[in-house]
VOFI-421393 format. One record per atom (N, C-alpha, C, O): x, y, z. Coordinates in steps of 0.05 Angstrom, whole numbers, plus 5000, padded with zeros to 4 digits. Example, Ala and Ser with C-alpha at 12.3 -4.5 7.8 and 13.67 -1.06 7.14 Angstrom:
REM VOFI-421393
526448865156524649105156526449345156528549345169525749555142527349795143525850015157526850235161
END
This chain:
REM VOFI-421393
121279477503123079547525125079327530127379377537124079047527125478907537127478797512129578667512126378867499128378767468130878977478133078897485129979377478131879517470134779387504137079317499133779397524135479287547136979067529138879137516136178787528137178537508139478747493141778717501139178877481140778917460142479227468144079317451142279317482144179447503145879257516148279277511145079037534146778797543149178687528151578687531147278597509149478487482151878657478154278587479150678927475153079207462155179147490157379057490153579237512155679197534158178947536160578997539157078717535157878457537160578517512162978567514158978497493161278517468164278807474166678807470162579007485165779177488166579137513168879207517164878997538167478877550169278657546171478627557168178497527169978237516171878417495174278407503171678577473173978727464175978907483178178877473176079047501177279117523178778907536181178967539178178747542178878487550181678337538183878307549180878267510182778177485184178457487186678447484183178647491186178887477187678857498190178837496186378837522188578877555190378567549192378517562189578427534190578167544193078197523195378217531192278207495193878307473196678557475198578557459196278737495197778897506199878737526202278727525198578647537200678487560202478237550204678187559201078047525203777897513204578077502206278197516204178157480206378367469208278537486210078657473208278577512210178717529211678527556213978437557210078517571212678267587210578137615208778247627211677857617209477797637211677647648213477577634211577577678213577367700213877107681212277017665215877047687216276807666218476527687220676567696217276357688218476067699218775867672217175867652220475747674220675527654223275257673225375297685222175087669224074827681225674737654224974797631227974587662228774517639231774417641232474417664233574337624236574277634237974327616237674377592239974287633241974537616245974357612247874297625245474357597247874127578249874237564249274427550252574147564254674267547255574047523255873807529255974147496256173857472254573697482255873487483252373647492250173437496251373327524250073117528253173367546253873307572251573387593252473577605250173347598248573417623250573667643252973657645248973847653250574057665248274017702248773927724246474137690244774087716241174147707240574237685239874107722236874157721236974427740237974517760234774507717235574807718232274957722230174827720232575317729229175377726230075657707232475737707228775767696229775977684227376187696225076127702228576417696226176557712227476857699229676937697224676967691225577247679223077467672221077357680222577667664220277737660220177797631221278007624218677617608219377627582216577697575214577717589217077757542214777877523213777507520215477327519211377487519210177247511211077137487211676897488211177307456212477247436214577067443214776847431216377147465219677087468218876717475219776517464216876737499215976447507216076267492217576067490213676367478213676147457216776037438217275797432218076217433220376167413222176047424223375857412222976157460224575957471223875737471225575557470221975687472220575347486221675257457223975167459220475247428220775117410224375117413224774887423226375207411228275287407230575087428232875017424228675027452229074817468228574527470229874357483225974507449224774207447226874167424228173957427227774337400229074267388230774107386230773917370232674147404234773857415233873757443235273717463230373707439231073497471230073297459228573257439231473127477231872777481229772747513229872867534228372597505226472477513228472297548227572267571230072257541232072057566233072297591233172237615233872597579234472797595233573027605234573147625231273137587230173337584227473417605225673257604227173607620224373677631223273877620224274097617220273777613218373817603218573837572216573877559220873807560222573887529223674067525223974157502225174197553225974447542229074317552229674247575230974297529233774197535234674527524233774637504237074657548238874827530241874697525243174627544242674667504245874457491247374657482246874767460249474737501250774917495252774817480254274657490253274947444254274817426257074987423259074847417257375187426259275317414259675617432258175637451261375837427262376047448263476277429264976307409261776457449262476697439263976877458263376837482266677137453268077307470266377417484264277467472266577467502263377697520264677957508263078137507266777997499267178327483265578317457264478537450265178107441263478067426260678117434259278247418259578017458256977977466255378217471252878257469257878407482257478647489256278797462253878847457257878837451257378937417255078797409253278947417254178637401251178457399249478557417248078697402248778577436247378677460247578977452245579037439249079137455248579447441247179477412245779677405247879247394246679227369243079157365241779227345241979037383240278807386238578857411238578737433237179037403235279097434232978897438231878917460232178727422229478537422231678337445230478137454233478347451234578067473233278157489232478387490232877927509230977877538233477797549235477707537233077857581235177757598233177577615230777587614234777387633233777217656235977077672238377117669234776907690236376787709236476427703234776267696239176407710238876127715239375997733241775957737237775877750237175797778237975457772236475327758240775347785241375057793238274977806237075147819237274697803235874537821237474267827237074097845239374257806240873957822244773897806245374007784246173777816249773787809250474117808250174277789251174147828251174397833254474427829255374647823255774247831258774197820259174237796261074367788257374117780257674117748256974407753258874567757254474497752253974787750256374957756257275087738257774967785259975197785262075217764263175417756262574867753264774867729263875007712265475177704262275017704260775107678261775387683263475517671260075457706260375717711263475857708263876037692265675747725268575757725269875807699271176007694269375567680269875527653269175807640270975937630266675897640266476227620266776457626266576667613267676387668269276667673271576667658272276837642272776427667276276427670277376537641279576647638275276457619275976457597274876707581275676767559272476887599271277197592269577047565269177187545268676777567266376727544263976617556263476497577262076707526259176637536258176387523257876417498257576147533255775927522253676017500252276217505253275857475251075877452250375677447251775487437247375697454245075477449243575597422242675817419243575367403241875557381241275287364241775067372240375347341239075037325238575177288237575377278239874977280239675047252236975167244236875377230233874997254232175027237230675287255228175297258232175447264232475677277234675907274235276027294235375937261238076117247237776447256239576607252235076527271235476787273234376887300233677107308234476637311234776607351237376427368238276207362238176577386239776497395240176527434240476747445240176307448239976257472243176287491244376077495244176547501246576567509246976487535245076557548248676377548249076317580252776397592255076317587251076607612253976767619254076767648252076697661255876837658256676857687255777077695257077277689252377127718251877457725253777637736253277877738256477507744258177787743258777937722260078137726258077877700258977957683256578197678257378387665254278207685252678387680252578657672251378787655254678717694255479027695256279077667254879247657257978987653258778997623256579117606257179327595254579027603252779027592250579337608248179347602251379487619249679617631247679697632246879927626246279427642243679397646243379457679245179427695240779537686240279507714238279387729236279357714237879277756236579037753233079077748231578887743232479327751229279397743228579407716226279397708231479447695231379427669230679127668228779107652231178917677232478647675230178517678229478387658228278517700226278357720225178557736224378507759225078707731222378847752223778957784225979067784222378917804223479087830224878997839226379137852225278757840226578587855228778427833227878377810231478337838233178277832233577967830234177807848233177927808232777547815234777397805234377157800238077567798240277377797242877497815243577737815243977277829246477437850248477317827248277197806250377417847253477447828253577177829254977137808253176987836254776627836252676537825250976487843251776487805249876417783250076547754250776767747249276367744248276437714245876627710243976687725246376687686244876857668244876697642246276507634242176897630242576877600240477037583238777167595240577037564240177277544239077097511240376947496236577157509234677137492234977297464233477487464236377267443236677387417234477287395234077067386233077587390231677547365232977687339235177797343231677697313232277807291235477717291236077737268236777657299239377577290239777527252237977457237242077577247242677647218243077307211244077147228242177217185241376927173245176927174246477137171246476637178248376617165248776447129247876237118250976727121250476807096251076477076253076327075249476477067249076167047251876187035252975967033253176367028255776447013257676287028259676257015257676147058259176077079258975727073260775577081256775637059256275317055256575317030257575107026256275447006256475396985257975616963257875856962259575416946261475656931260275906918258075916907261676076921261076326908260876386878262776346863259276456871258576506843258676756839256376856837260776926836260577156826260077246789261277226768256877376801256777536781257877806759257477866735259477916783261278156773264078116774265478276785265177866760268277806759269278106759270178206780269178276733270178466724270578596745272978596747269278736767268978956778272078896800273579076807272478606805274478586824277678626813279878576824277078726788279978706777280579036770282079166783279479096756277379396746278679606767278379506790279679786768280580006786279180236783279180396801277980266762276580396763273280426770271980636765272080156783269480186778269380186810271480196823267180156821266780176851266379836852265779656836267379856886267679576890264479416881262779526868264379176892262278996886260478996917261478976940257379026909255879086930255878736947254978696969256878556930256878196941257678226959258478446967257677996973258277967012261577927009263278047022261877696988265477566985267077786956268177666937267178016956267878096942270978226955271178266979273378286935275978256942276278466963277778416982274678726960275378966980274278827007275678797027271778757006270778567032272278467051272778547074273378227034274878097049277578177058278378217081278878217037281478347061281278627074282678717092279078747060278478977102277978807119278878887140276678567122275978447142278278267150277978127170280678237138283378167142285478377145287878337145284278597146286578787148287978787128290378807135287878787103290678827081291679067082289879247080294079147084295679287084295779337050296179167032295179697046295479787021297079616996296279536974299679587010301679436996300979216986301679146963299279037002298578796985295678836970295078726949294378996985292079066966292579026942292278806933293479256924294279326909295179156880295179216856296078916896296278656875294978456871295578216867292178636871289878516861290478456826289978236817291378636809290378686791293878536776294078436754295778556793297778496772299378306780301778316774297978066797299577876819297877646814295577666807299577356821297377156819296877076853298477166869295076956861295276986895294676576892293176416880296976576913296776256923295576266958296776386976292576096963292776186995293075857002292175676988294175837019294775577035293075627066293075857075292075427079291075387095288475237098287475157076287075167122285275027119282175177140279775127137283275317154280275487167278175687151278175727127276875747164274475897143276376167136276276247113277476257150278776407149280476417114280276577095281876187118282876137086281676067069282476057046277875947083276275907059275676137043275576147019275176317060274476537046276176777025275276927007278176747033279676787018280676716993281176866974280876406998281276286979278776266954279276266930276676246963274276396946274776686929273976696905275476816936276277096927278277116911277777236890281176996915283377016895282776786876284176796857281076576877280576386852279876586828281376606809277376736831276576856816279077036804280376976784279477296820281877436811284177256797284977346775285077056805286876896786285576846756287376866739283376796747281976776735282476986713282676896690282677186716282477426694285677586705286177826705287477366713291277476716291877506681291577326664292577746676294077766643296477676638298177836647297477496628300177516629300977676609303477686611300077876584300977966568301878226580303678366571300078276606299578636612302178666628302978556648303178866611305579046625306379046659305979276667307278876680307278906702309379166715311679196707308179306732309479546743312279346770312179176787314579576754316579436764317079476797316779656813318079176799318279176833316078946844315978826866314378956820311478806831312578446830314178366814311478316846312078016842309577916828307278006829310577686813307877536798306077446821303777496823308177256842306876996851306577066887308277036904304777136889303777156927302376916939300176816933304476836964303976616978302776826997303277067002300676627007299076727031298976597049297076437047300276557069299276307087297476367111297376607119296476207122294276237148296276207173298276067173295576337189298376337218296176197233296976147256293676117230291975947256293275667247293775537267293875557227293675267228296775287216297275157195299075467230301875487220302975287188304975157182301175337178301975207153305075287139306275127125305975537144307775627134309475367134310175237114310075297167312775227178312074927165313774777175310174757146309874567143309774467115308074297108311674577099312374627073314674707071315374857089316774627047317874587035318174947020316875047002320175077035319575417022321875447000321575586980324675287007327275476997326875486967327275726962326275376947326275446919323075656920323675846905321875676923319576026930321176206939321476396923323076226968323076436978325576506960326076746961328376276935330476446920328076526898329076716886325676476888325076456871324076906873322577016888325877036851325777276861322477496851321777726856321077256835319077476831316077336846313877286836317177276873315077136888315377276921317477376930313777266929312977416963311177276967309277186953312477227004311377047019309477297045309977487059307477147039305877367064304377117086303476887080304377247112302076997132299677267138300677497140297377237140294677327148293777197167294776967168292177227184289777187198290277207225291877367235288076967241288177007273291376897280292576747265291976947295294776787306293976527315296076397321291876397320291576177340288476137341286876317335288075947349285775827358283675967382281375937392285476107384284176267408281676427410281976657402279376377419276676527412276576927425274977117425279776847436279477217447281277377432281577617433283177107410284577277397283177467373281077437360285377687372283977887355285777857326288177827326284277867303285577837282287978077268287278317265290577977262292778057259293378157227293177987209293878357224294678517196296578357185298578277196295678307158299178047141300578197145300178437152303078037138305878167149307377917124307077677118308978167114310177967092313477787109314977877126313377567098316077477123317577327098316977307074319677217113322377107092322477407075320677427058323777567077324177797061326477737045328377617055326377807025327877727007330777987012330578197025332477917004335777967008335878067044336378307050335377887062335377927090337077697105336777667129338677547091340377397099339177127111336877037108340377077119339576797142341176747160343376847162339976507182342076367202342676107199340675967195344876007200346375717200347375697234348375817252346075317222347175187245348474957240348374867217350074767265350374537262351174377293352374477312350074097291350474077322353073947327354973937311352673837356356073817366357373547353359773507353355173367342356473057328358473177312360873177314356573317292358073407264361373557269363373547255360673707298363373877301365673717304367873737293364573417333366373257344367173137317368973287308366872937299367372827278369172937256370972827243367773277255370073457235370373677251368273747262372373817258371974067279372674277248372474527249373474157229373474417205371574537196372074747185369274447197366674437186365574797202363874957196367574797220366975107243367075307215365375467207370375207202371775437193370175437163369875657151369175167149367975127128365175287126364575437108363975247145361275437144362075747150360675917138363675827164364776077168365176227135363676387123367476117128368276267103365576147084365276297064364075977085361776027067359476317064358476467047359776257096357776507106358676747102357076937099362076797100363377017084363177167069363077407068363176917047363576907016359577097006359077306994357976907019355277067024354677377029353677557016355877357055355577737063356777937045355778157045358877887028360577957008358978006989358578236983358177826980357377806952353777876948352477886926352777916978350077996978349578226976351378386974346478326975346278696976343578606991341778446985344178787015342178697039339779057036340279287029336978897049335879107043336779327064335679547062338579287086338279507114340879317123341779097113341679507147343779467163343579207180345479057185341379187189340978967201340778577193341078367206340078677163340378387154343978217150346178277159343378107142346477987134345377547147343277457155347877437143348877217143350077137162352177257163349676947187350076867217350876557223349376367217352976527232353176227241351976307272352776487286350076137278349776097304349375847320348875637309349775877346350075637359348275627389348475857397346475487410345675587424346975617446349175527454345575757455345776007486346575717507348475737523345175467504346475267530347975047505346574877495350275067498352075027483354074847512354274607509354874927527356674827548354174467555355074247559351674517555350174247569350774107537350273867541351374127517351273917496354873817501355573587496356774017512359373887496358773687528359073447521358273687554357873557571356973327560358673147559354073257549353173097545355072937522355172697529355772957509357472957485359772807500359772567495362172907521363372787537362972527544364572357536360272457564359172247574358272067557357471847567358172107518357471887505359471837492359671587490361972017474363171877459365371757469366571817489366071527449368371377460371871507460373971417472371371757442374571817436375172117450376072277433374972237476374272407495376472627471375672857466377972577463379972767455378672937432379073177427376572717415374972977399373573157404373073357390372573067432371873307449372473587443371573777431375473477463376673707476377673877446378674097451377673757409379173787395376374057384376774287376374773967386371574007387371474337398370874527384372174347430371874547440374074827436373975067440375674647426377974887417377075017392376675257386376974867381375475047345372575177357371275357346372175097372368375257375369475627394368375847389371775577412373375757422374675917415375376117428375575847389376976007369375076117345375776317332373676037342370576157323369076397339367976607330369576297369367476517385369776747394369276937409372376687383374677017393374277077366373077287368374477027338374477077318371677237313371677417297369877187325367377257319366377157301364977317289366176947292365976757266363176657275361076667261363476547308360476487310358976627333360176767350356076587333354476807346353376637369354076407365351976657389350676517407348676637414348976867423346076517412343676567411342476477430342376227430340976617451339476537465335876567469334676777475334676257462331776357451330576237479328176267477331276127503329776017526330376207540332676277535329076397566329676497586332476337605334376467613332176097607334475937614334575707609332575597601336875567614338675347601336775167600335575117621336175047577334074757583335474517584337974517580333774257590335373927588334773887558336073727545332374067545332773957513336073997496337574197498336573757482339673777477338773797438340273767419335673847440336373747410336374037393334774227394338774007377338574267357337274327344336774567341336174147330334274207306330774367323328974457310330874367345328274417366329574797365328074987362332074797367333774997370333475227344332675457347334375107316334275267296331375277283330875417263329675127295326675177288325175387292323675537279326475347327325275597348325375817340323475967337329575897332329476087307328476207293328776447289326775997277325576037252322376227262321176427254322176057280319276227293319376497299317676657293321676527312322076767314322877047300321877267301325076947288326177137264325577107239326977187220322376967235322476917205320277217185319077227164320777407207319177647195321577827185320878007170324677817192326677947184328777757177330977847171328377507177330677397155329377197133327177087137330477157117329977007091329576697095327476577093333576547103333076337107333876197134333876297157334376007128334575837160335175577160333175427163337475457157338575317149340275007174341075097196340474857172342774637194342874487163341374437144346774457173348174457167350174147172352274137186349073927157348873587162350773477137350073427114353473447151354773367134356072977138357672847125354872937157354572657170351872547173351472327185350472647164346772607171346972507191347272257189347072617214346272687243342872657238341672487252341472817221339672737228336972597204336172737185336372407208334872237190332372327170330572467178332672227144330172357126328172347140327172577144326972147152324272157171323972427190322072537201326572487189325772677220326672947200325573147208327972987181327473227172324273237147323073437142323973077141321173097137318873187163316473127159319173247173318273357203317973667197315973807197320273727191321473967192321974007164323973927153319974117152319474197121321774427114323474437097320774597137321674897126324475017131325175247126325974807145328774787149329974687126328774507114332174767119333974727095335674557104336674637125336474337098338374167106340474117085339674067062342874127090344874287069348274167082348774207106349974047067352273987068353774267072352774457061355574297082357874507092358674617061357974837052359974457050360474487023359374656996360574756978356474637004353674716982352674956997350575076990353675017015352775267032352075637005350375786996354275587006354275816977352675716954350475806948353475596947351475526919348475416926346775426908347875336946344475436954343775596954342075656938344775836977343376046967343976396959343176606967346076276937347176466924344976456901345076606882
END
């Protein structure tokens, strides 16, 4: 009797200790109240001492904590949990990630001390609609986000989804958001590409390449426009720039250059030679273009983001300097005071051009222009030179060019500026009109302005009155 009791006990004992482990095993795997102390840093800056409070899956615990000792420093850190906010993501992005990525945990982040630093922080990723990223190499597929809780609503979450009954972040505080499974970044990004299926990227007939950097890849993810697509197969591609943006690219047309035929029949109209340039790091405007853009079996294209901007959205190439689209000439007021013929010399150059050109559309052609605050230079001009009469000899030929219609006046500032310098003038130009005209030229027949300083200015043509026609005829 007393054995079979003993061993009834035992049976008992043992399935309440398994019941036990399953209830306990149920509850990490699903979510328990969660506190953590810790501080919270931007590029390694101290931000404030902080508490994070949320109701997470135990799994998640553990991963933040490692993910936090990772970069703590022993001099700033409580308990080892440093978050170092390294880098920033769009919250329109975050949104998309967050719909993608249901394993994220949300929580709060509660100031305990610089509560100044804290609102900057805070200020900083409204003003700018971005979210702080804490994350660590030897961790590549977790990532620690910190956002402004107004921003919540975005994400439409609600707060019993979030933490339970009660609401444990107001609008003037932080948040942040716990990412698991995140996608490895692709090794293809640190080290050159080795394509195995050269062929397939040239090949029109075969289906693209299942590789990550393969040619269809990348320029859908640049937007290529059919038209340039297309000269994959019968174009050599030059990319200039220096962001990943042009790294990757430039990865892609190495290869394709690689297997260019020069024997194979090119379909007419097609150019050999495609410049690509990057518009984030304006490389265009910092080079030396005029023998490329007469050069006639070559096209100039710019791709990518416009700017540095983490909200900008990436921009479809756009081929620019179009070939037979004319240009604009300039020249400033030294050159005029010194020669006032130089009006009528660039005039009938610019003539002889429109004449003898074949423009693609009505709108292109050949322009002397001059700027829109033209009256603040002959002023200034007055007040320095010594012989006032070249002036006035100055303003009569510029008066008789503008009844003739000989010259144009251009206005690129909303209004008149104190900048007097031209070359700031025909640059501006260039920025602007260089998707519908070819060239862009000042016009220095006294060198007014110095090799040093047109070395500055690459992509300006600097050109005697004289040589006007035979440049770029």
């Amino acid at each position: 009797m007393n054995t079979t009791n003993s061993k009834r006990l035992v049976s008992f004992k043992e399935d309440a200790l398994s019941k036990s482990l399953l209830k306990r095993s149920r509850t990490e795997s699903e979510s328990a109240p969660f506190e953590l102390n810790g501080v919270l840093k931007k590029s390694n800056k101290v931000i404030s001492n902080i508490k994070l409070i949320g109701n997470q899956k135990y799994v998640h615990i553990i991963e933040m904590k490692a993910l936090f000792s990772a970069y703590g420093s022993n001099q700033t850190n409580i308990d080892g949990n440093e978050i170092n906010i390294s880098s920033y993501v769009p919250l329109n992005v975050l949104r998309n990630v967050v719909k993608d990525n249901r394993t994220c945990t949300f929580m709060s982040i509660i100031p305990q001390s610089q509560m100044v630093e804290y609102s900057k922080l805070k200020c900083f990723l409204t003003v700018n609609s971005i979210a702080g990223v804490a994350s660590h190499p030897s961790m590549p597929t977790v990532a620690f986000v910190v956002f402004p809780s107004s921003e919540l609503r975005m994400f439409n979450y609600t707060s019993t989804t979030l933490w339970g009954d009660k609401m444990l972040c107001n609008s003037h505080e932080l948040c942040a958001i716990y990412f698991q499974e995140l996608p490895r970044r692709p090794k293809t990004l640190d080290d050159p590409v080795n394509y195995a299926d050269d062929d397939n990227l040239i090949d029109e007939n075969t289906e693209s390449s299942k590789l990550l950097f393969t040619w269809d890849r990348v320029v859908s993810y640049l937007k290529f426009p059919e038209k340039l697509k297309e000269l994959k197969s019968v174009s050599r591609f030059f990319v200039f720039g220096t962001s990943d943006t042009a790294s990757f690219l430039r990865r892609i047309t190495v290869n394709i250059n690689k297997h260019y035929d020069t024997s194979k029949p090119r379909p007419l109209g097609k150019p050999i030679n495609v410049m690509l340039f990057d518009r984030q790091d304006k490389t265009l405007f910092n080079k030396k273009m005029l023998i490329h853009k007469k050069h006639i079996e070559t096209q100039v294209w710019e791709y990518g983001f416009p700017d540095s901007n983490l909200k900008s959205e990436i921009i479809p190439p756009c081929q620019v300097f179009p070939k037979n689209s004319g240009g604009y000439l300039t020249t400033d007021i030294q050159n005029i005071i010194q020669n006032p013929v130089i009006i009528d010399t660039i005039s009938n150059e610019i003539r002889l051009l429109n004449e003898c050109s074949l423009f693609t559309d009505d709108t292109s052609g050949w322009s002397f222009i001059l700027p829109y605050n033209l009256i603040s230079y002959l002023k200034e001009a007055m007040s320095t030179v010594d012989d006032i009469e070249k002036v006035h000899t100055a303003i009569i030929a510029i008066s008789i060019a503008l009844s003739k219609n000989t010259v144009q006046i251009i206005r690129i500032w909303p209004t008149e500026t104190t900048d007097l310098n031209l070359l700031r003038f025909i640059e501006t130009v260039e920025q602007c009109y260089y998707t519908n005209r070819q060239y862009f030229g000042y016009v220095d027949d006294i060198n007014s302005v110095s090799e040093s300083m047109q070395s500055r200015h690459l992509s300006i043509d600097f050109i005697k009155s004289s040589n006007i026609f035979s440049t770029y005829r």
